[in-house]
MIDREN-306079 format. One record per residue (C-alpha): x, y, z; residue in one letter. Coordinates in Angstrom, 1 decimal, always signed. Each point is the difference from the previous one (the first is absolute). Last residue first. Layout:
% MIDREN-306079
{r {X, Y, Z}, 'A'}
...
This chain:
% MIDREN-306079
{r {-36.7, -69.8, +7.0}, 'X'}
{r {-2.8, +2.0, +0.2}, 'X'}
{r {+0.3, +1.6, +3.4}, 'X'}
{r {+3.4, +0.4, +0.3}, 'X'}
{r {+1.1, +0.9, -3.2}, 'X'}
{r {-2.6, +3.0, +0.2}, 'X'}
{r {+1.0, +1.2, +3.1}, 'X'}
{r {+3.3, -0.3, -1.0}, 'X'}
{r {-0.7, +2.3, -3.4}, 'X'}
{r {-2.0, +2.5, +2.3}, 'X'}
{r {+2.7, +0.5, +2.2}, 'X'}
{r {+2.7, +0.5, -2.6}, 'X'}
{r {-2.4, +2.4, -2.0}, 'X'}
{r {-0.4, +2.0, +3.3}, 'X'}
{r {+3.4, +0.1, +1.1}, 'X'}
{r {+1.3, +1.5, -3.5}, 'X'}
{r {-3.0, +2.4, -0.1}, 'X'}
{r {+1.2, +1.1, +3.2}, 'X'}
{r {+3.6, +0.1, -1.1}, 'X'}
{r {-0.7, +2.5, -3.1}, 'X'}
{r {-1.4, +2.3, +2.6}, 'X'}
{r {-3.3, +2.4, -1.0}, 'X'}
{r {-2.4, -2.2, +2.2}, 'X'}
{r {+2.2, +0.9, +3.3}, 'X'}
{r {+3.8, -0.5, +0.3}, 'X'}
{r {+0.1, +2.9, +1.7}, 'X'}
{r {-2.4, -0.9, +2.8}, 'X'}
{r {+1.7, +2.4, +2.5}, 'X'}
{r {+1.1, +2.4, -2.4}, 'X'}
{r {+3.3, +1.9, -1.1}, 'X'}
{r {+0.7, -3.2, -2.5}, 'X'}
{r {-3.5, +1.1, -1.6}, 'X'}
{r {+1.3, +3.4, -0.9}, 'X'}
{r {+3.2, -1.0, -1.0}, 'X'}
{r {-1.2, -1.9, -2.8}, 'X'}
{r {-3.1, +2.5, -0.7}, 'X'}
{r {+2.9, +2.6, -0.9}, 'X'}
{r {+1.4, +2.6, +2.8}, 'X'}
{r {-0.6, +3.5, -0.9}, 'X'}
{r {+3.1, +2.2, -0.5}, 'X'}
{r {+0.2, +3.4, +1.3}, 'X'}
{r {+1.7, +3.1, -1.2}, 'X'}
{r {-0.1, +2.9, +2.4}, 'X'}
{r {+0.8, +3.2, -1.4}, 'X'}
{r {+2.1, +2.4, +2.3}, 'X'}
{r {+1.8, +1.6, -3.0}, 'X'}
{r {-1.7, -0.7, -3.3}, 'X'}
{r {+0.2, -2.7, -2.2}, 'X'}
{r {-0.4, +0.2, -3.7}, 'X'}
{r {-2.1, -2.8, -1.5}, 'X'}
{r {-2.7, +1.3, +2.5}, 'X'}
{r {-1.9, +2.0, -2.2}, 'X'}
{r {-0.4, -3.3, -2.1}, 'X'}
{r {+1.0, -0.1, -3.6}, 'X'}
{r {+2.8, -1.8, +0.1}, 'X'}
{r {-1.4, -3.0, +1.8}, 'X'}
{r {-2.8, -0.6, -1.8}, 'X'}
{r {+1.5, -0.3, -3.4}, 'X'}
{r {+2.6, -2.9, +1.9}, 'X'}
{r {-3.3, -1.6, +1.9}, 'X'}
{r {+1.4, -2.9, +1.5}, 'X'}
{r {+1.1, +2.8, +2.7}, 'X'}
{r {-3.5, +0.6, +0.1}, 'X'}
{r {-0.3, +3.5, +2.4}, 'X'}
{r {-2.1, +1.4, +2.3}, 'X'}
{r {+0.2, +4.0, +1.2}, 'X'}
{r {-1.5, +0.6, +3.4}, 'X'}
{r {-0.1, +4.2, +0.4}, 'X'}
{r {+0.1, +1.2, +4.0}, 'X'}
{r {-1.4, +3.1, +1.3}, 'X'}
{r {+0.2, +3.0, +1.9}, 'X'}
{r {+2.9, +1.0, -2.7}, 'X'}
{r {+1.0, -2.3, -2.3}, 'X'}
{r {+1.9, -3.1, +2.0}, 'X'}
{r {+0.5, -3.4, -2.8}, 'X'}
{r {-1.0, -3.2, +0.3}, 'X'}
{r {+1.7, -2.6, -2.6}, 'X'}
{r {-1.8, -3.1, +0.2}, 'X'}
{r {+0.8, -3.1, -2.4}, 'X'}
{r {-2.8, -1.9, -0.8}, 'X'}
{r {+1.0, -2.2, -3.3}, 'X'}
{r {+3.2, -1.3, +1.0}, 'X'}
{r {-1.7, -1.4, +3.5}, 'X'}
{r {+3.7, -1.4, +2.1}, 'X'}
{r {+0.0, -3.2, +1.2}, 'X'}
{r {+3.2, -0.7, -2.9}, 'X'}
{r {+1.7, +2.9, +2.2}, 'X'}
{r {-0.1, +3.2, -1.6}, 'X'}
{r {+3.4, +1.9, -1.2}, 'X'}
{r {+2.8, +0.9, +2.4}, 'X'}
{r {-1.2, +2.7, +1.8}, 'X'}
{r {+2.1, +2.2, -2.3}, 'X'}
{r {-1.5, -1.8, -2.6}, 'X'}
{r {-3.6, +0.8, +0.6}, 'X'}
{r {+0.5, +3.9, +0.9}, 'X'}
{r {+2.5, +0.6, -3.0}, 'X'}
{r {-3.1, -2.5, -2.1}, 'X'}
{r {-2.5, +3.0, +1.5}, 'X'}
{r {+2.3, +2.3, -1.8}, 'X'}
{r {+2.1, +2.8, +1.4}, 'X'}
{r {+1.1, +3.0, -2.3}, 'X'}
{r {+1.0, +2.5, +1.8}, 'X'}
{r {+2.9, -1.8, +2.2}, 'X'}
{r {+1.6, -1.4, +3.3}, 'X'}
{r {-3.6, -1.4, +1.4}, 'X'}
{r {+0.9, -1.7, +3.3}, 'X'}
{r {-1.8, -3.3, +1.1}, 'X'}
{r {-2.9, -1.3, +2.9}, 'X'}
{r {+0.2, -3.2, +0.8}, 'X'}
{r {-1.5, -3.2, -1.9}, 'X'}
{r {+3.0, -2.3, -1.4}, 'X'}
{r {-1.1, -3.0, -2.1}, 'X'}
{r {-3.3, +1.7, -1.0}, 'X'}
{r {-3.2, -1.5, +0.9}, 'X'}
{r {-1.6, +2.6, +2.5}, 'X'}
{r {+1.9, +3.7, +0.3}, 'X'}
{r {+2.3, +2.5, -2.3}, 'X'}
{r {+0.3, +3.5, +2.4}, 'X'}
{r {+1.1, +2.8, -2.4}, 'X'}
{r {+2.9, +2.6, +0.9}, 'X'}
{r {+0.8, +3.7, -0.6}, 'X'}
{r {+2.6, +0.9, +3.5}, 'X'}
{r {+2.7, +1.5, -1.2}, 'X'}
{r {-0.5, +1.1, -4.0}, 'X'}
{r {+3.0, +1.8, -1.9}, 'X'}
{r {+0.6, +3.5, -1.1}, 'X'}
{r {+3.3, +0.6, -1.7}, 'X'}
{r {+0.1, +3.8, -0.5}, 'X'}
{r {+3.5, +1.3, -2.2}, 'X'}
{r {+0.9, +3.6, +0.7}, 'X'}
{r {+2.0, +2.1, -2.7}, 'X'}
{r {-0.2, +3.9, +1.0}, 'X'}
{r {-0.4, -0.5, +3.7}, 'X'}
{r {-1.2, +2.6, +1.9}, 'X'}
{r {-1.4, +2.4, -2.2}, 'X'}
{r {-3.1, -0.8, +1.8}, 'X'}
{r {-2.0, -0.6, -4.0}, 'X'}
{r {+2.6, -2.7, -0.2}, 'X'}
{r {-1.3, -1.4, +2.9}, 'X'}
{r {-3.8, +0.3, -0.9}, 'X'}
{r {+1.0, -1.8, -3.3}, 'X'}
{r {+1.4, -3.0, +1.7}, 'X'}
{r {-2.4, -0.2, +2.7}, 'X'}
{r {-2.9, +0.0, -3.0}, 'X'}
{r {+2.1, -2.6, -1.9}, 'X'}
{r {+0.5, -2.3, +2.8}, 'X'}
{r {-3.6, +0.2, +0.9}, 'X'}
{r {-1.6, -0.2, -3.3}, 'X'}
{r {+2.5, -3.4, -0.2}, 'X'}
{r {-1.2, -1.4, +3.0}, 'X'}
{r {-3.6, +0.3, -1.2}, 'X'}
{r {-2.3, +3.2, +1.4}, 'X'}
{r {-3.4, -0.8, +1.9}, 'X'}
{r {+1.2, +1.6, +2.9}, 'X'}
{r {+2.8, +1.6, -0.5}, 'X'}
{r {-0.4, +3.3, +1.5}, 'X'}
{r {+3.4, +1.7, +1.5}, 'X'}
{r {+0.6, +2.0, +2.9}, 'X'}
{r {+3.3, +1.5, +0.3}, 'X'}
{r {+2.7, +0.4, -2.5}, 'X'}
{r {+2.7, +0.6, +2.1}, 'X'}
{r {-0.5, -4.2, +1.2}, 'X'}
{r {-3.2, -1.2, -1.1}, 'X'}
{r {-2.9, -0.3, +3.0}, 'X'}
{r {-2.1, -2.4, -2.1}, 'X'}
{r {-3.9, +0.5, -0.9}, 'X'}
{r {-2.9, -2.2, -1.2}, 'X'}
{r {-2.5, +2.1, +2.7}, 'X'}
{r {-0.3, -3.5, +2.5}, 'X'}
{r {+4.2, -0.1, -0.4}, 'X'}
{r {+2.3, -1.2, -2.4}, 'X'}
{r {+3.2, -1.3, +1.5}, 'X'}
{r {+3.2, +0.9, -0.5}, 'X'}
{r {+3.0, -2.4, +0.4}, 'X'}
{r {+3.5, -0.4, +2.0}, 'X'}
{r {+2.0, -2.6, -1.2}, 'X'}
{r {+0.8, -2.5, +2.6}, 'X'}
{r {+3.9, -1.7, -1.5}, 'X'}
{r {+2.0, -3.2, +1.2}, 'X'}
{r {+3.5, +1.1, -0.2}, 'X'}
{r {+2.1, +0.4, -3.1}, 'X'}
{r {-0.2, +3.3, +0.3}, 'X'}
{r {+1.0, +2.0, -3.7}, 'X'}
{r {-3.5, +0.5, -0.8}, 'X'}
{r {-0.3, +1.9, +3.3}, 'X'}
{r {+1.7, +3.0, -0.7}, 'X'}
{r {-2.0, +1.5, -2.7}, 'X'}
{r {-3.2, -0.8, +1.7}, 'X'}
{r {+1.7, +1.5, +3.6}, 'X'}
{r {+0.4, -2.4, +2.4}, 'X'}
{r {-1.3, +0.0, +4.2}, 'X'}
{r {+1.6, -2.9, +1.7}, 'X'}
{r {-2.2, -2.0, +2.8}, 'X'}
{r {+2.1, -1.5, +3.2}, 'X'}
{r {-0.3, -2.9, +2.3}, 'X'}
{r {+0.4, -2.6, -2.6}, 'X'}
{r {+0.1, +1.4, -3.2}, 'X'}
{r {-2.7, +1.7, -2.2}, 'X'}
{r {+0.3, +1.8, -3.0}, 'X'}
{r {-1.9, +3.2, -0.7}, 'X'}
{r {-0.7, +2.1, -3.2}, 'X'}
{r {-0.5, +3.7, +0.4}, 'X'}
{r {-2.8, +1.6, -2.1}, 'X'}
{r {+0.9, +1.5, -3.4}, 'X'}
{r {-0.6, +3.4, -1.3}, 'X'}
{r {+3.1, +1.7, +1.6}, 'X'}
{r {+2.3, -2.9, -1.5}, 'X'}
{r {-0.2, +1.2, -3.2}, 'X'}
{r {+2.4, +2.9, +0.8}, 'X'}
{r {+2.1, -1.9, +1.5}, 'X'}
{r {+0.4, -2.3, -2.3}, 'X'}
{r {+0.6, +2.3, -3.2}, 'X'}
{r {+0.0, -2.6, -3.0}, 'X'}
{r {-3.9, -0.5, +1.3}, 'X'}
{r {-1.6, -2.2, +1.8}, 'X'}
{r {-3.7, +0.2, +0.9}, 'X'}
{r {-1.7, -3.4, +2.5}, 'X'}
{r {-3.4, -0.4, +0.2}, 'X'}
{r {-1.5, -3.2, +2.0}, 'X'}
{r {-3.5, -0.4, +0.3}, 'X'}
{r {-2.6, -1.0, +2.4}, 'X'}
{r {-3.6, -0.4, -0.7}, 'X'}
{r {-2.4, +1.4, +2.8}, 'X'}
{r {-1.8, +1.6, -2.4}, 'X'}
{r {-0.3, -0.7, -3.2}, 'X'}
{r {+2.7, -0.1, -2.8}, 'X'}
{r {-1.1, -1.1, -3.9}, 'X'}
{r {+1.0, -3.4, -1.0}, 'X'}
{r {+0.1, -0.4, -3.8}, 'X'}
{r {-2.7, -1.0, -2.2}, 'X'}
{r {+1.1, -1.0, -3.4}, 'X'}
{r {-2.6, -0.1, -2.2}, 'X'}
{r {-1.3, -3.6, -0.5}, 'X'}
{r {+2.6, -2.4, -2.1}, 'X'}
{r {-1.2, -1.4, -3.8}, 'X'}
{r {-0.3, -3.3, -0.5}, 'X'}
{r {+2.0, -2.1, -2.4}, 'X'}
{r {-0.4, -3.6, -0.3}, 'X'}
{r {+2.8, -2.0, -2.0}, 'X'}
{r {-1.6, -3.3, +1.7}, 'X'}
{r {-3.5, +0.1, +1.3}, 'X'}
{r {-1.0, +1.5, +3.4}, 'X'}
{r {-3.2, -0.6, +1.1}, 'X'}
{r {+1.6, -2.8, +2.9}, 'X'}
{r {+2.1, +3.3, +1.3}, 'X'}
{r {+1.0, -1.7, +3.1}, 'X'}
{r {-0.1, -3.7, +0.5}, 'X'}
{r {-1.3, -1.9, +3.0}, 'X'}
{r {-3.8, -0.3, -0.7}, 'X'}
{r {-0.3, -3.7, -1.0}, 'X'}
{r {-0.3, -1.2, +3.7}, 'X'}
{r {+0.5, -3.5, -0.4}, 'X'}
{r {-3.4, -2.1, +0.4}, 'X'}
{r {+0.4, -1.5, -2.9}, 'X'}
{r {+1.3, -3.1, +1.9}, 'X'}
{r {-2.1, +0.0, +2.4}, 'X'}
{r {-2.8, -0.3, -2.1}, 'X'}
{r {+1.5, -2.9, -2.1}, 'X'}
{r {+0.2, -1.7, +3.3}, 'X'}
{r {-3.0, +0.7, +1.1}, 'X'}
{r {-1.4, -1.3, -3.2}, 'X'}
{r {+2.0, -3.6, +0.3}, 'X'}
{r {-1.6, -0.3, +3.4}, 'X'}
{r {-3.1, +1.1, -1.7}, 'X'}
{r {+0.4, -3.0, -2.3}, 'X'}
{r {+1.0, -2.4, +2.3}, 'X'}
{r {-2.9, +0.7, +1.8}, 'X'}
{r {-2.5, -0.4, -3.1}, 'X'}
{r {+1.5, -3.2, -1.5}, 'X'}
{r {-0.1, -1.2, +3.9}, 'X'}
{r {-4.0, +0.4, -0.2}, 'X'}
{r {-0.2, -1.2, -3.7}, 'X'}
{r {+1.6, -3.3, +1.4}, 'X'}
């Protein structure tokens, strides 16, 4: 009788241990109580590198005039490809190509009248503000207005998110929750406390972690803003880690323990019935 006490008590056990066996780390900020106030990092806008591509458009009240420091825009038909003006092709309702500038290996563009240009290093708005006053400076154009907008800045979101690919960035400030959401948020398989946001510098690469349970954490991290070609990478949890093995349901699985209590409880009944 002691014997089947036993069993039936570790079959009751396993069950309790399933039971608790809930992953507990789903919510974000976990240290943060209600009312809290923390204060933002420094904001760190994008700067250009090379090989980034931006668009840079100048109007003016004269058209024609501000038209000589803007590359063409192009729309595309079948069979034929139309060359528009900037001031011009607002008004199209076709689908638009805007022509763009790259930076090149020196941190250069080729800037219409104006020549070359450095911007390396330099935020959208130092750009559009150094155009500006460098056409005003021409004589050209008493009352340009520079609209500089990114091209081709993206971030690559991969592992347990809902939609891994690679996604544009449309603005300075990008957070690593921009990045998250845009992917549409991590999948319930997805590690909230070792997220991986890699990150180009140079010859090298940095590797940045972060505890999205981890509010205090979070916004302190380096990596809080994101930067153009950072890859941010979610680890899978021990869940979806043992599902991706052969044995997965191995010593660690809630349904081995199950098995095992429900063997040992008929073996038991069996023998000393």
């Amino acid at each position: 009788m002691k014997i089947k006490a036993f069993l039936s008590s570790l079959a009751i056990a396993a069950l309790a241990f399933t039971s608790c066996s809930t992953p507990q780390n789903i919510q974000y900020f976990q240290d943060m109580s209600d009312n809290a106030s923390i204060k933002l990092p420094d904001v760190n806008a994008i700067t250009l590198q090379p090989m980034d591509q931006i668009s840079i458009i100048v109007n003016s009240r004269d058209p024609e005039l501000s038209a000589l420091f803007n590359l063409p825009y192009y729309t595309r038909r079948i069979g034929e490809t139309q060359s528009l003006t900037a001031s011009n092709a607002v008004s199209s309702t076709s689908s638009q190509n805007i022509s763009g500038y790259t930076v090149d290996s020196n941190g250069n563009i080729d800037f219409p009248v104006l020549g070359s240009i450095h911007v390396a290093g330099m935020k959208r708005e130092q750009v559009a503000a150094y155009i500006k006053e460098k056409i005003i400076e021409s004589r050209q154009v008493k009352d340009p207005v520079v609209t500089v907008e990114y091209m081709n800045l993206g971030v690559s979101v991969l592992g347990e998110v809902a939609r891994p690919g690679r996604y544009k960035i449309d603005r300075d400030q990008f957070t690593i929750f921009d990045a998250i959401g845009i992917a549409g948020d991590l999948t319930i398989n997805g590690n909230r406390q070792n997220v991986t946001i890699i990150r180009h510098n140079g010859d090298s690469d940095d590797y940045y972690h972060i505890d999205l349970t981890r509010g205090y954490q979070v916004y302190s991290s380096p990596a809080y803003y994101i930067k153009q070609g950072d890859v941010v990478y979610v680890t899978p949890n021990d869940k979806r880690q043992r599902e991706s093995t052969v044995n997965g349901n191995n010593l660690r699985s809630s349904s081995f323990w199950i098995s095992l209590a429900s063997l040992l409880t008929s073996v038991a009944v069996l023998i000393f019935k």
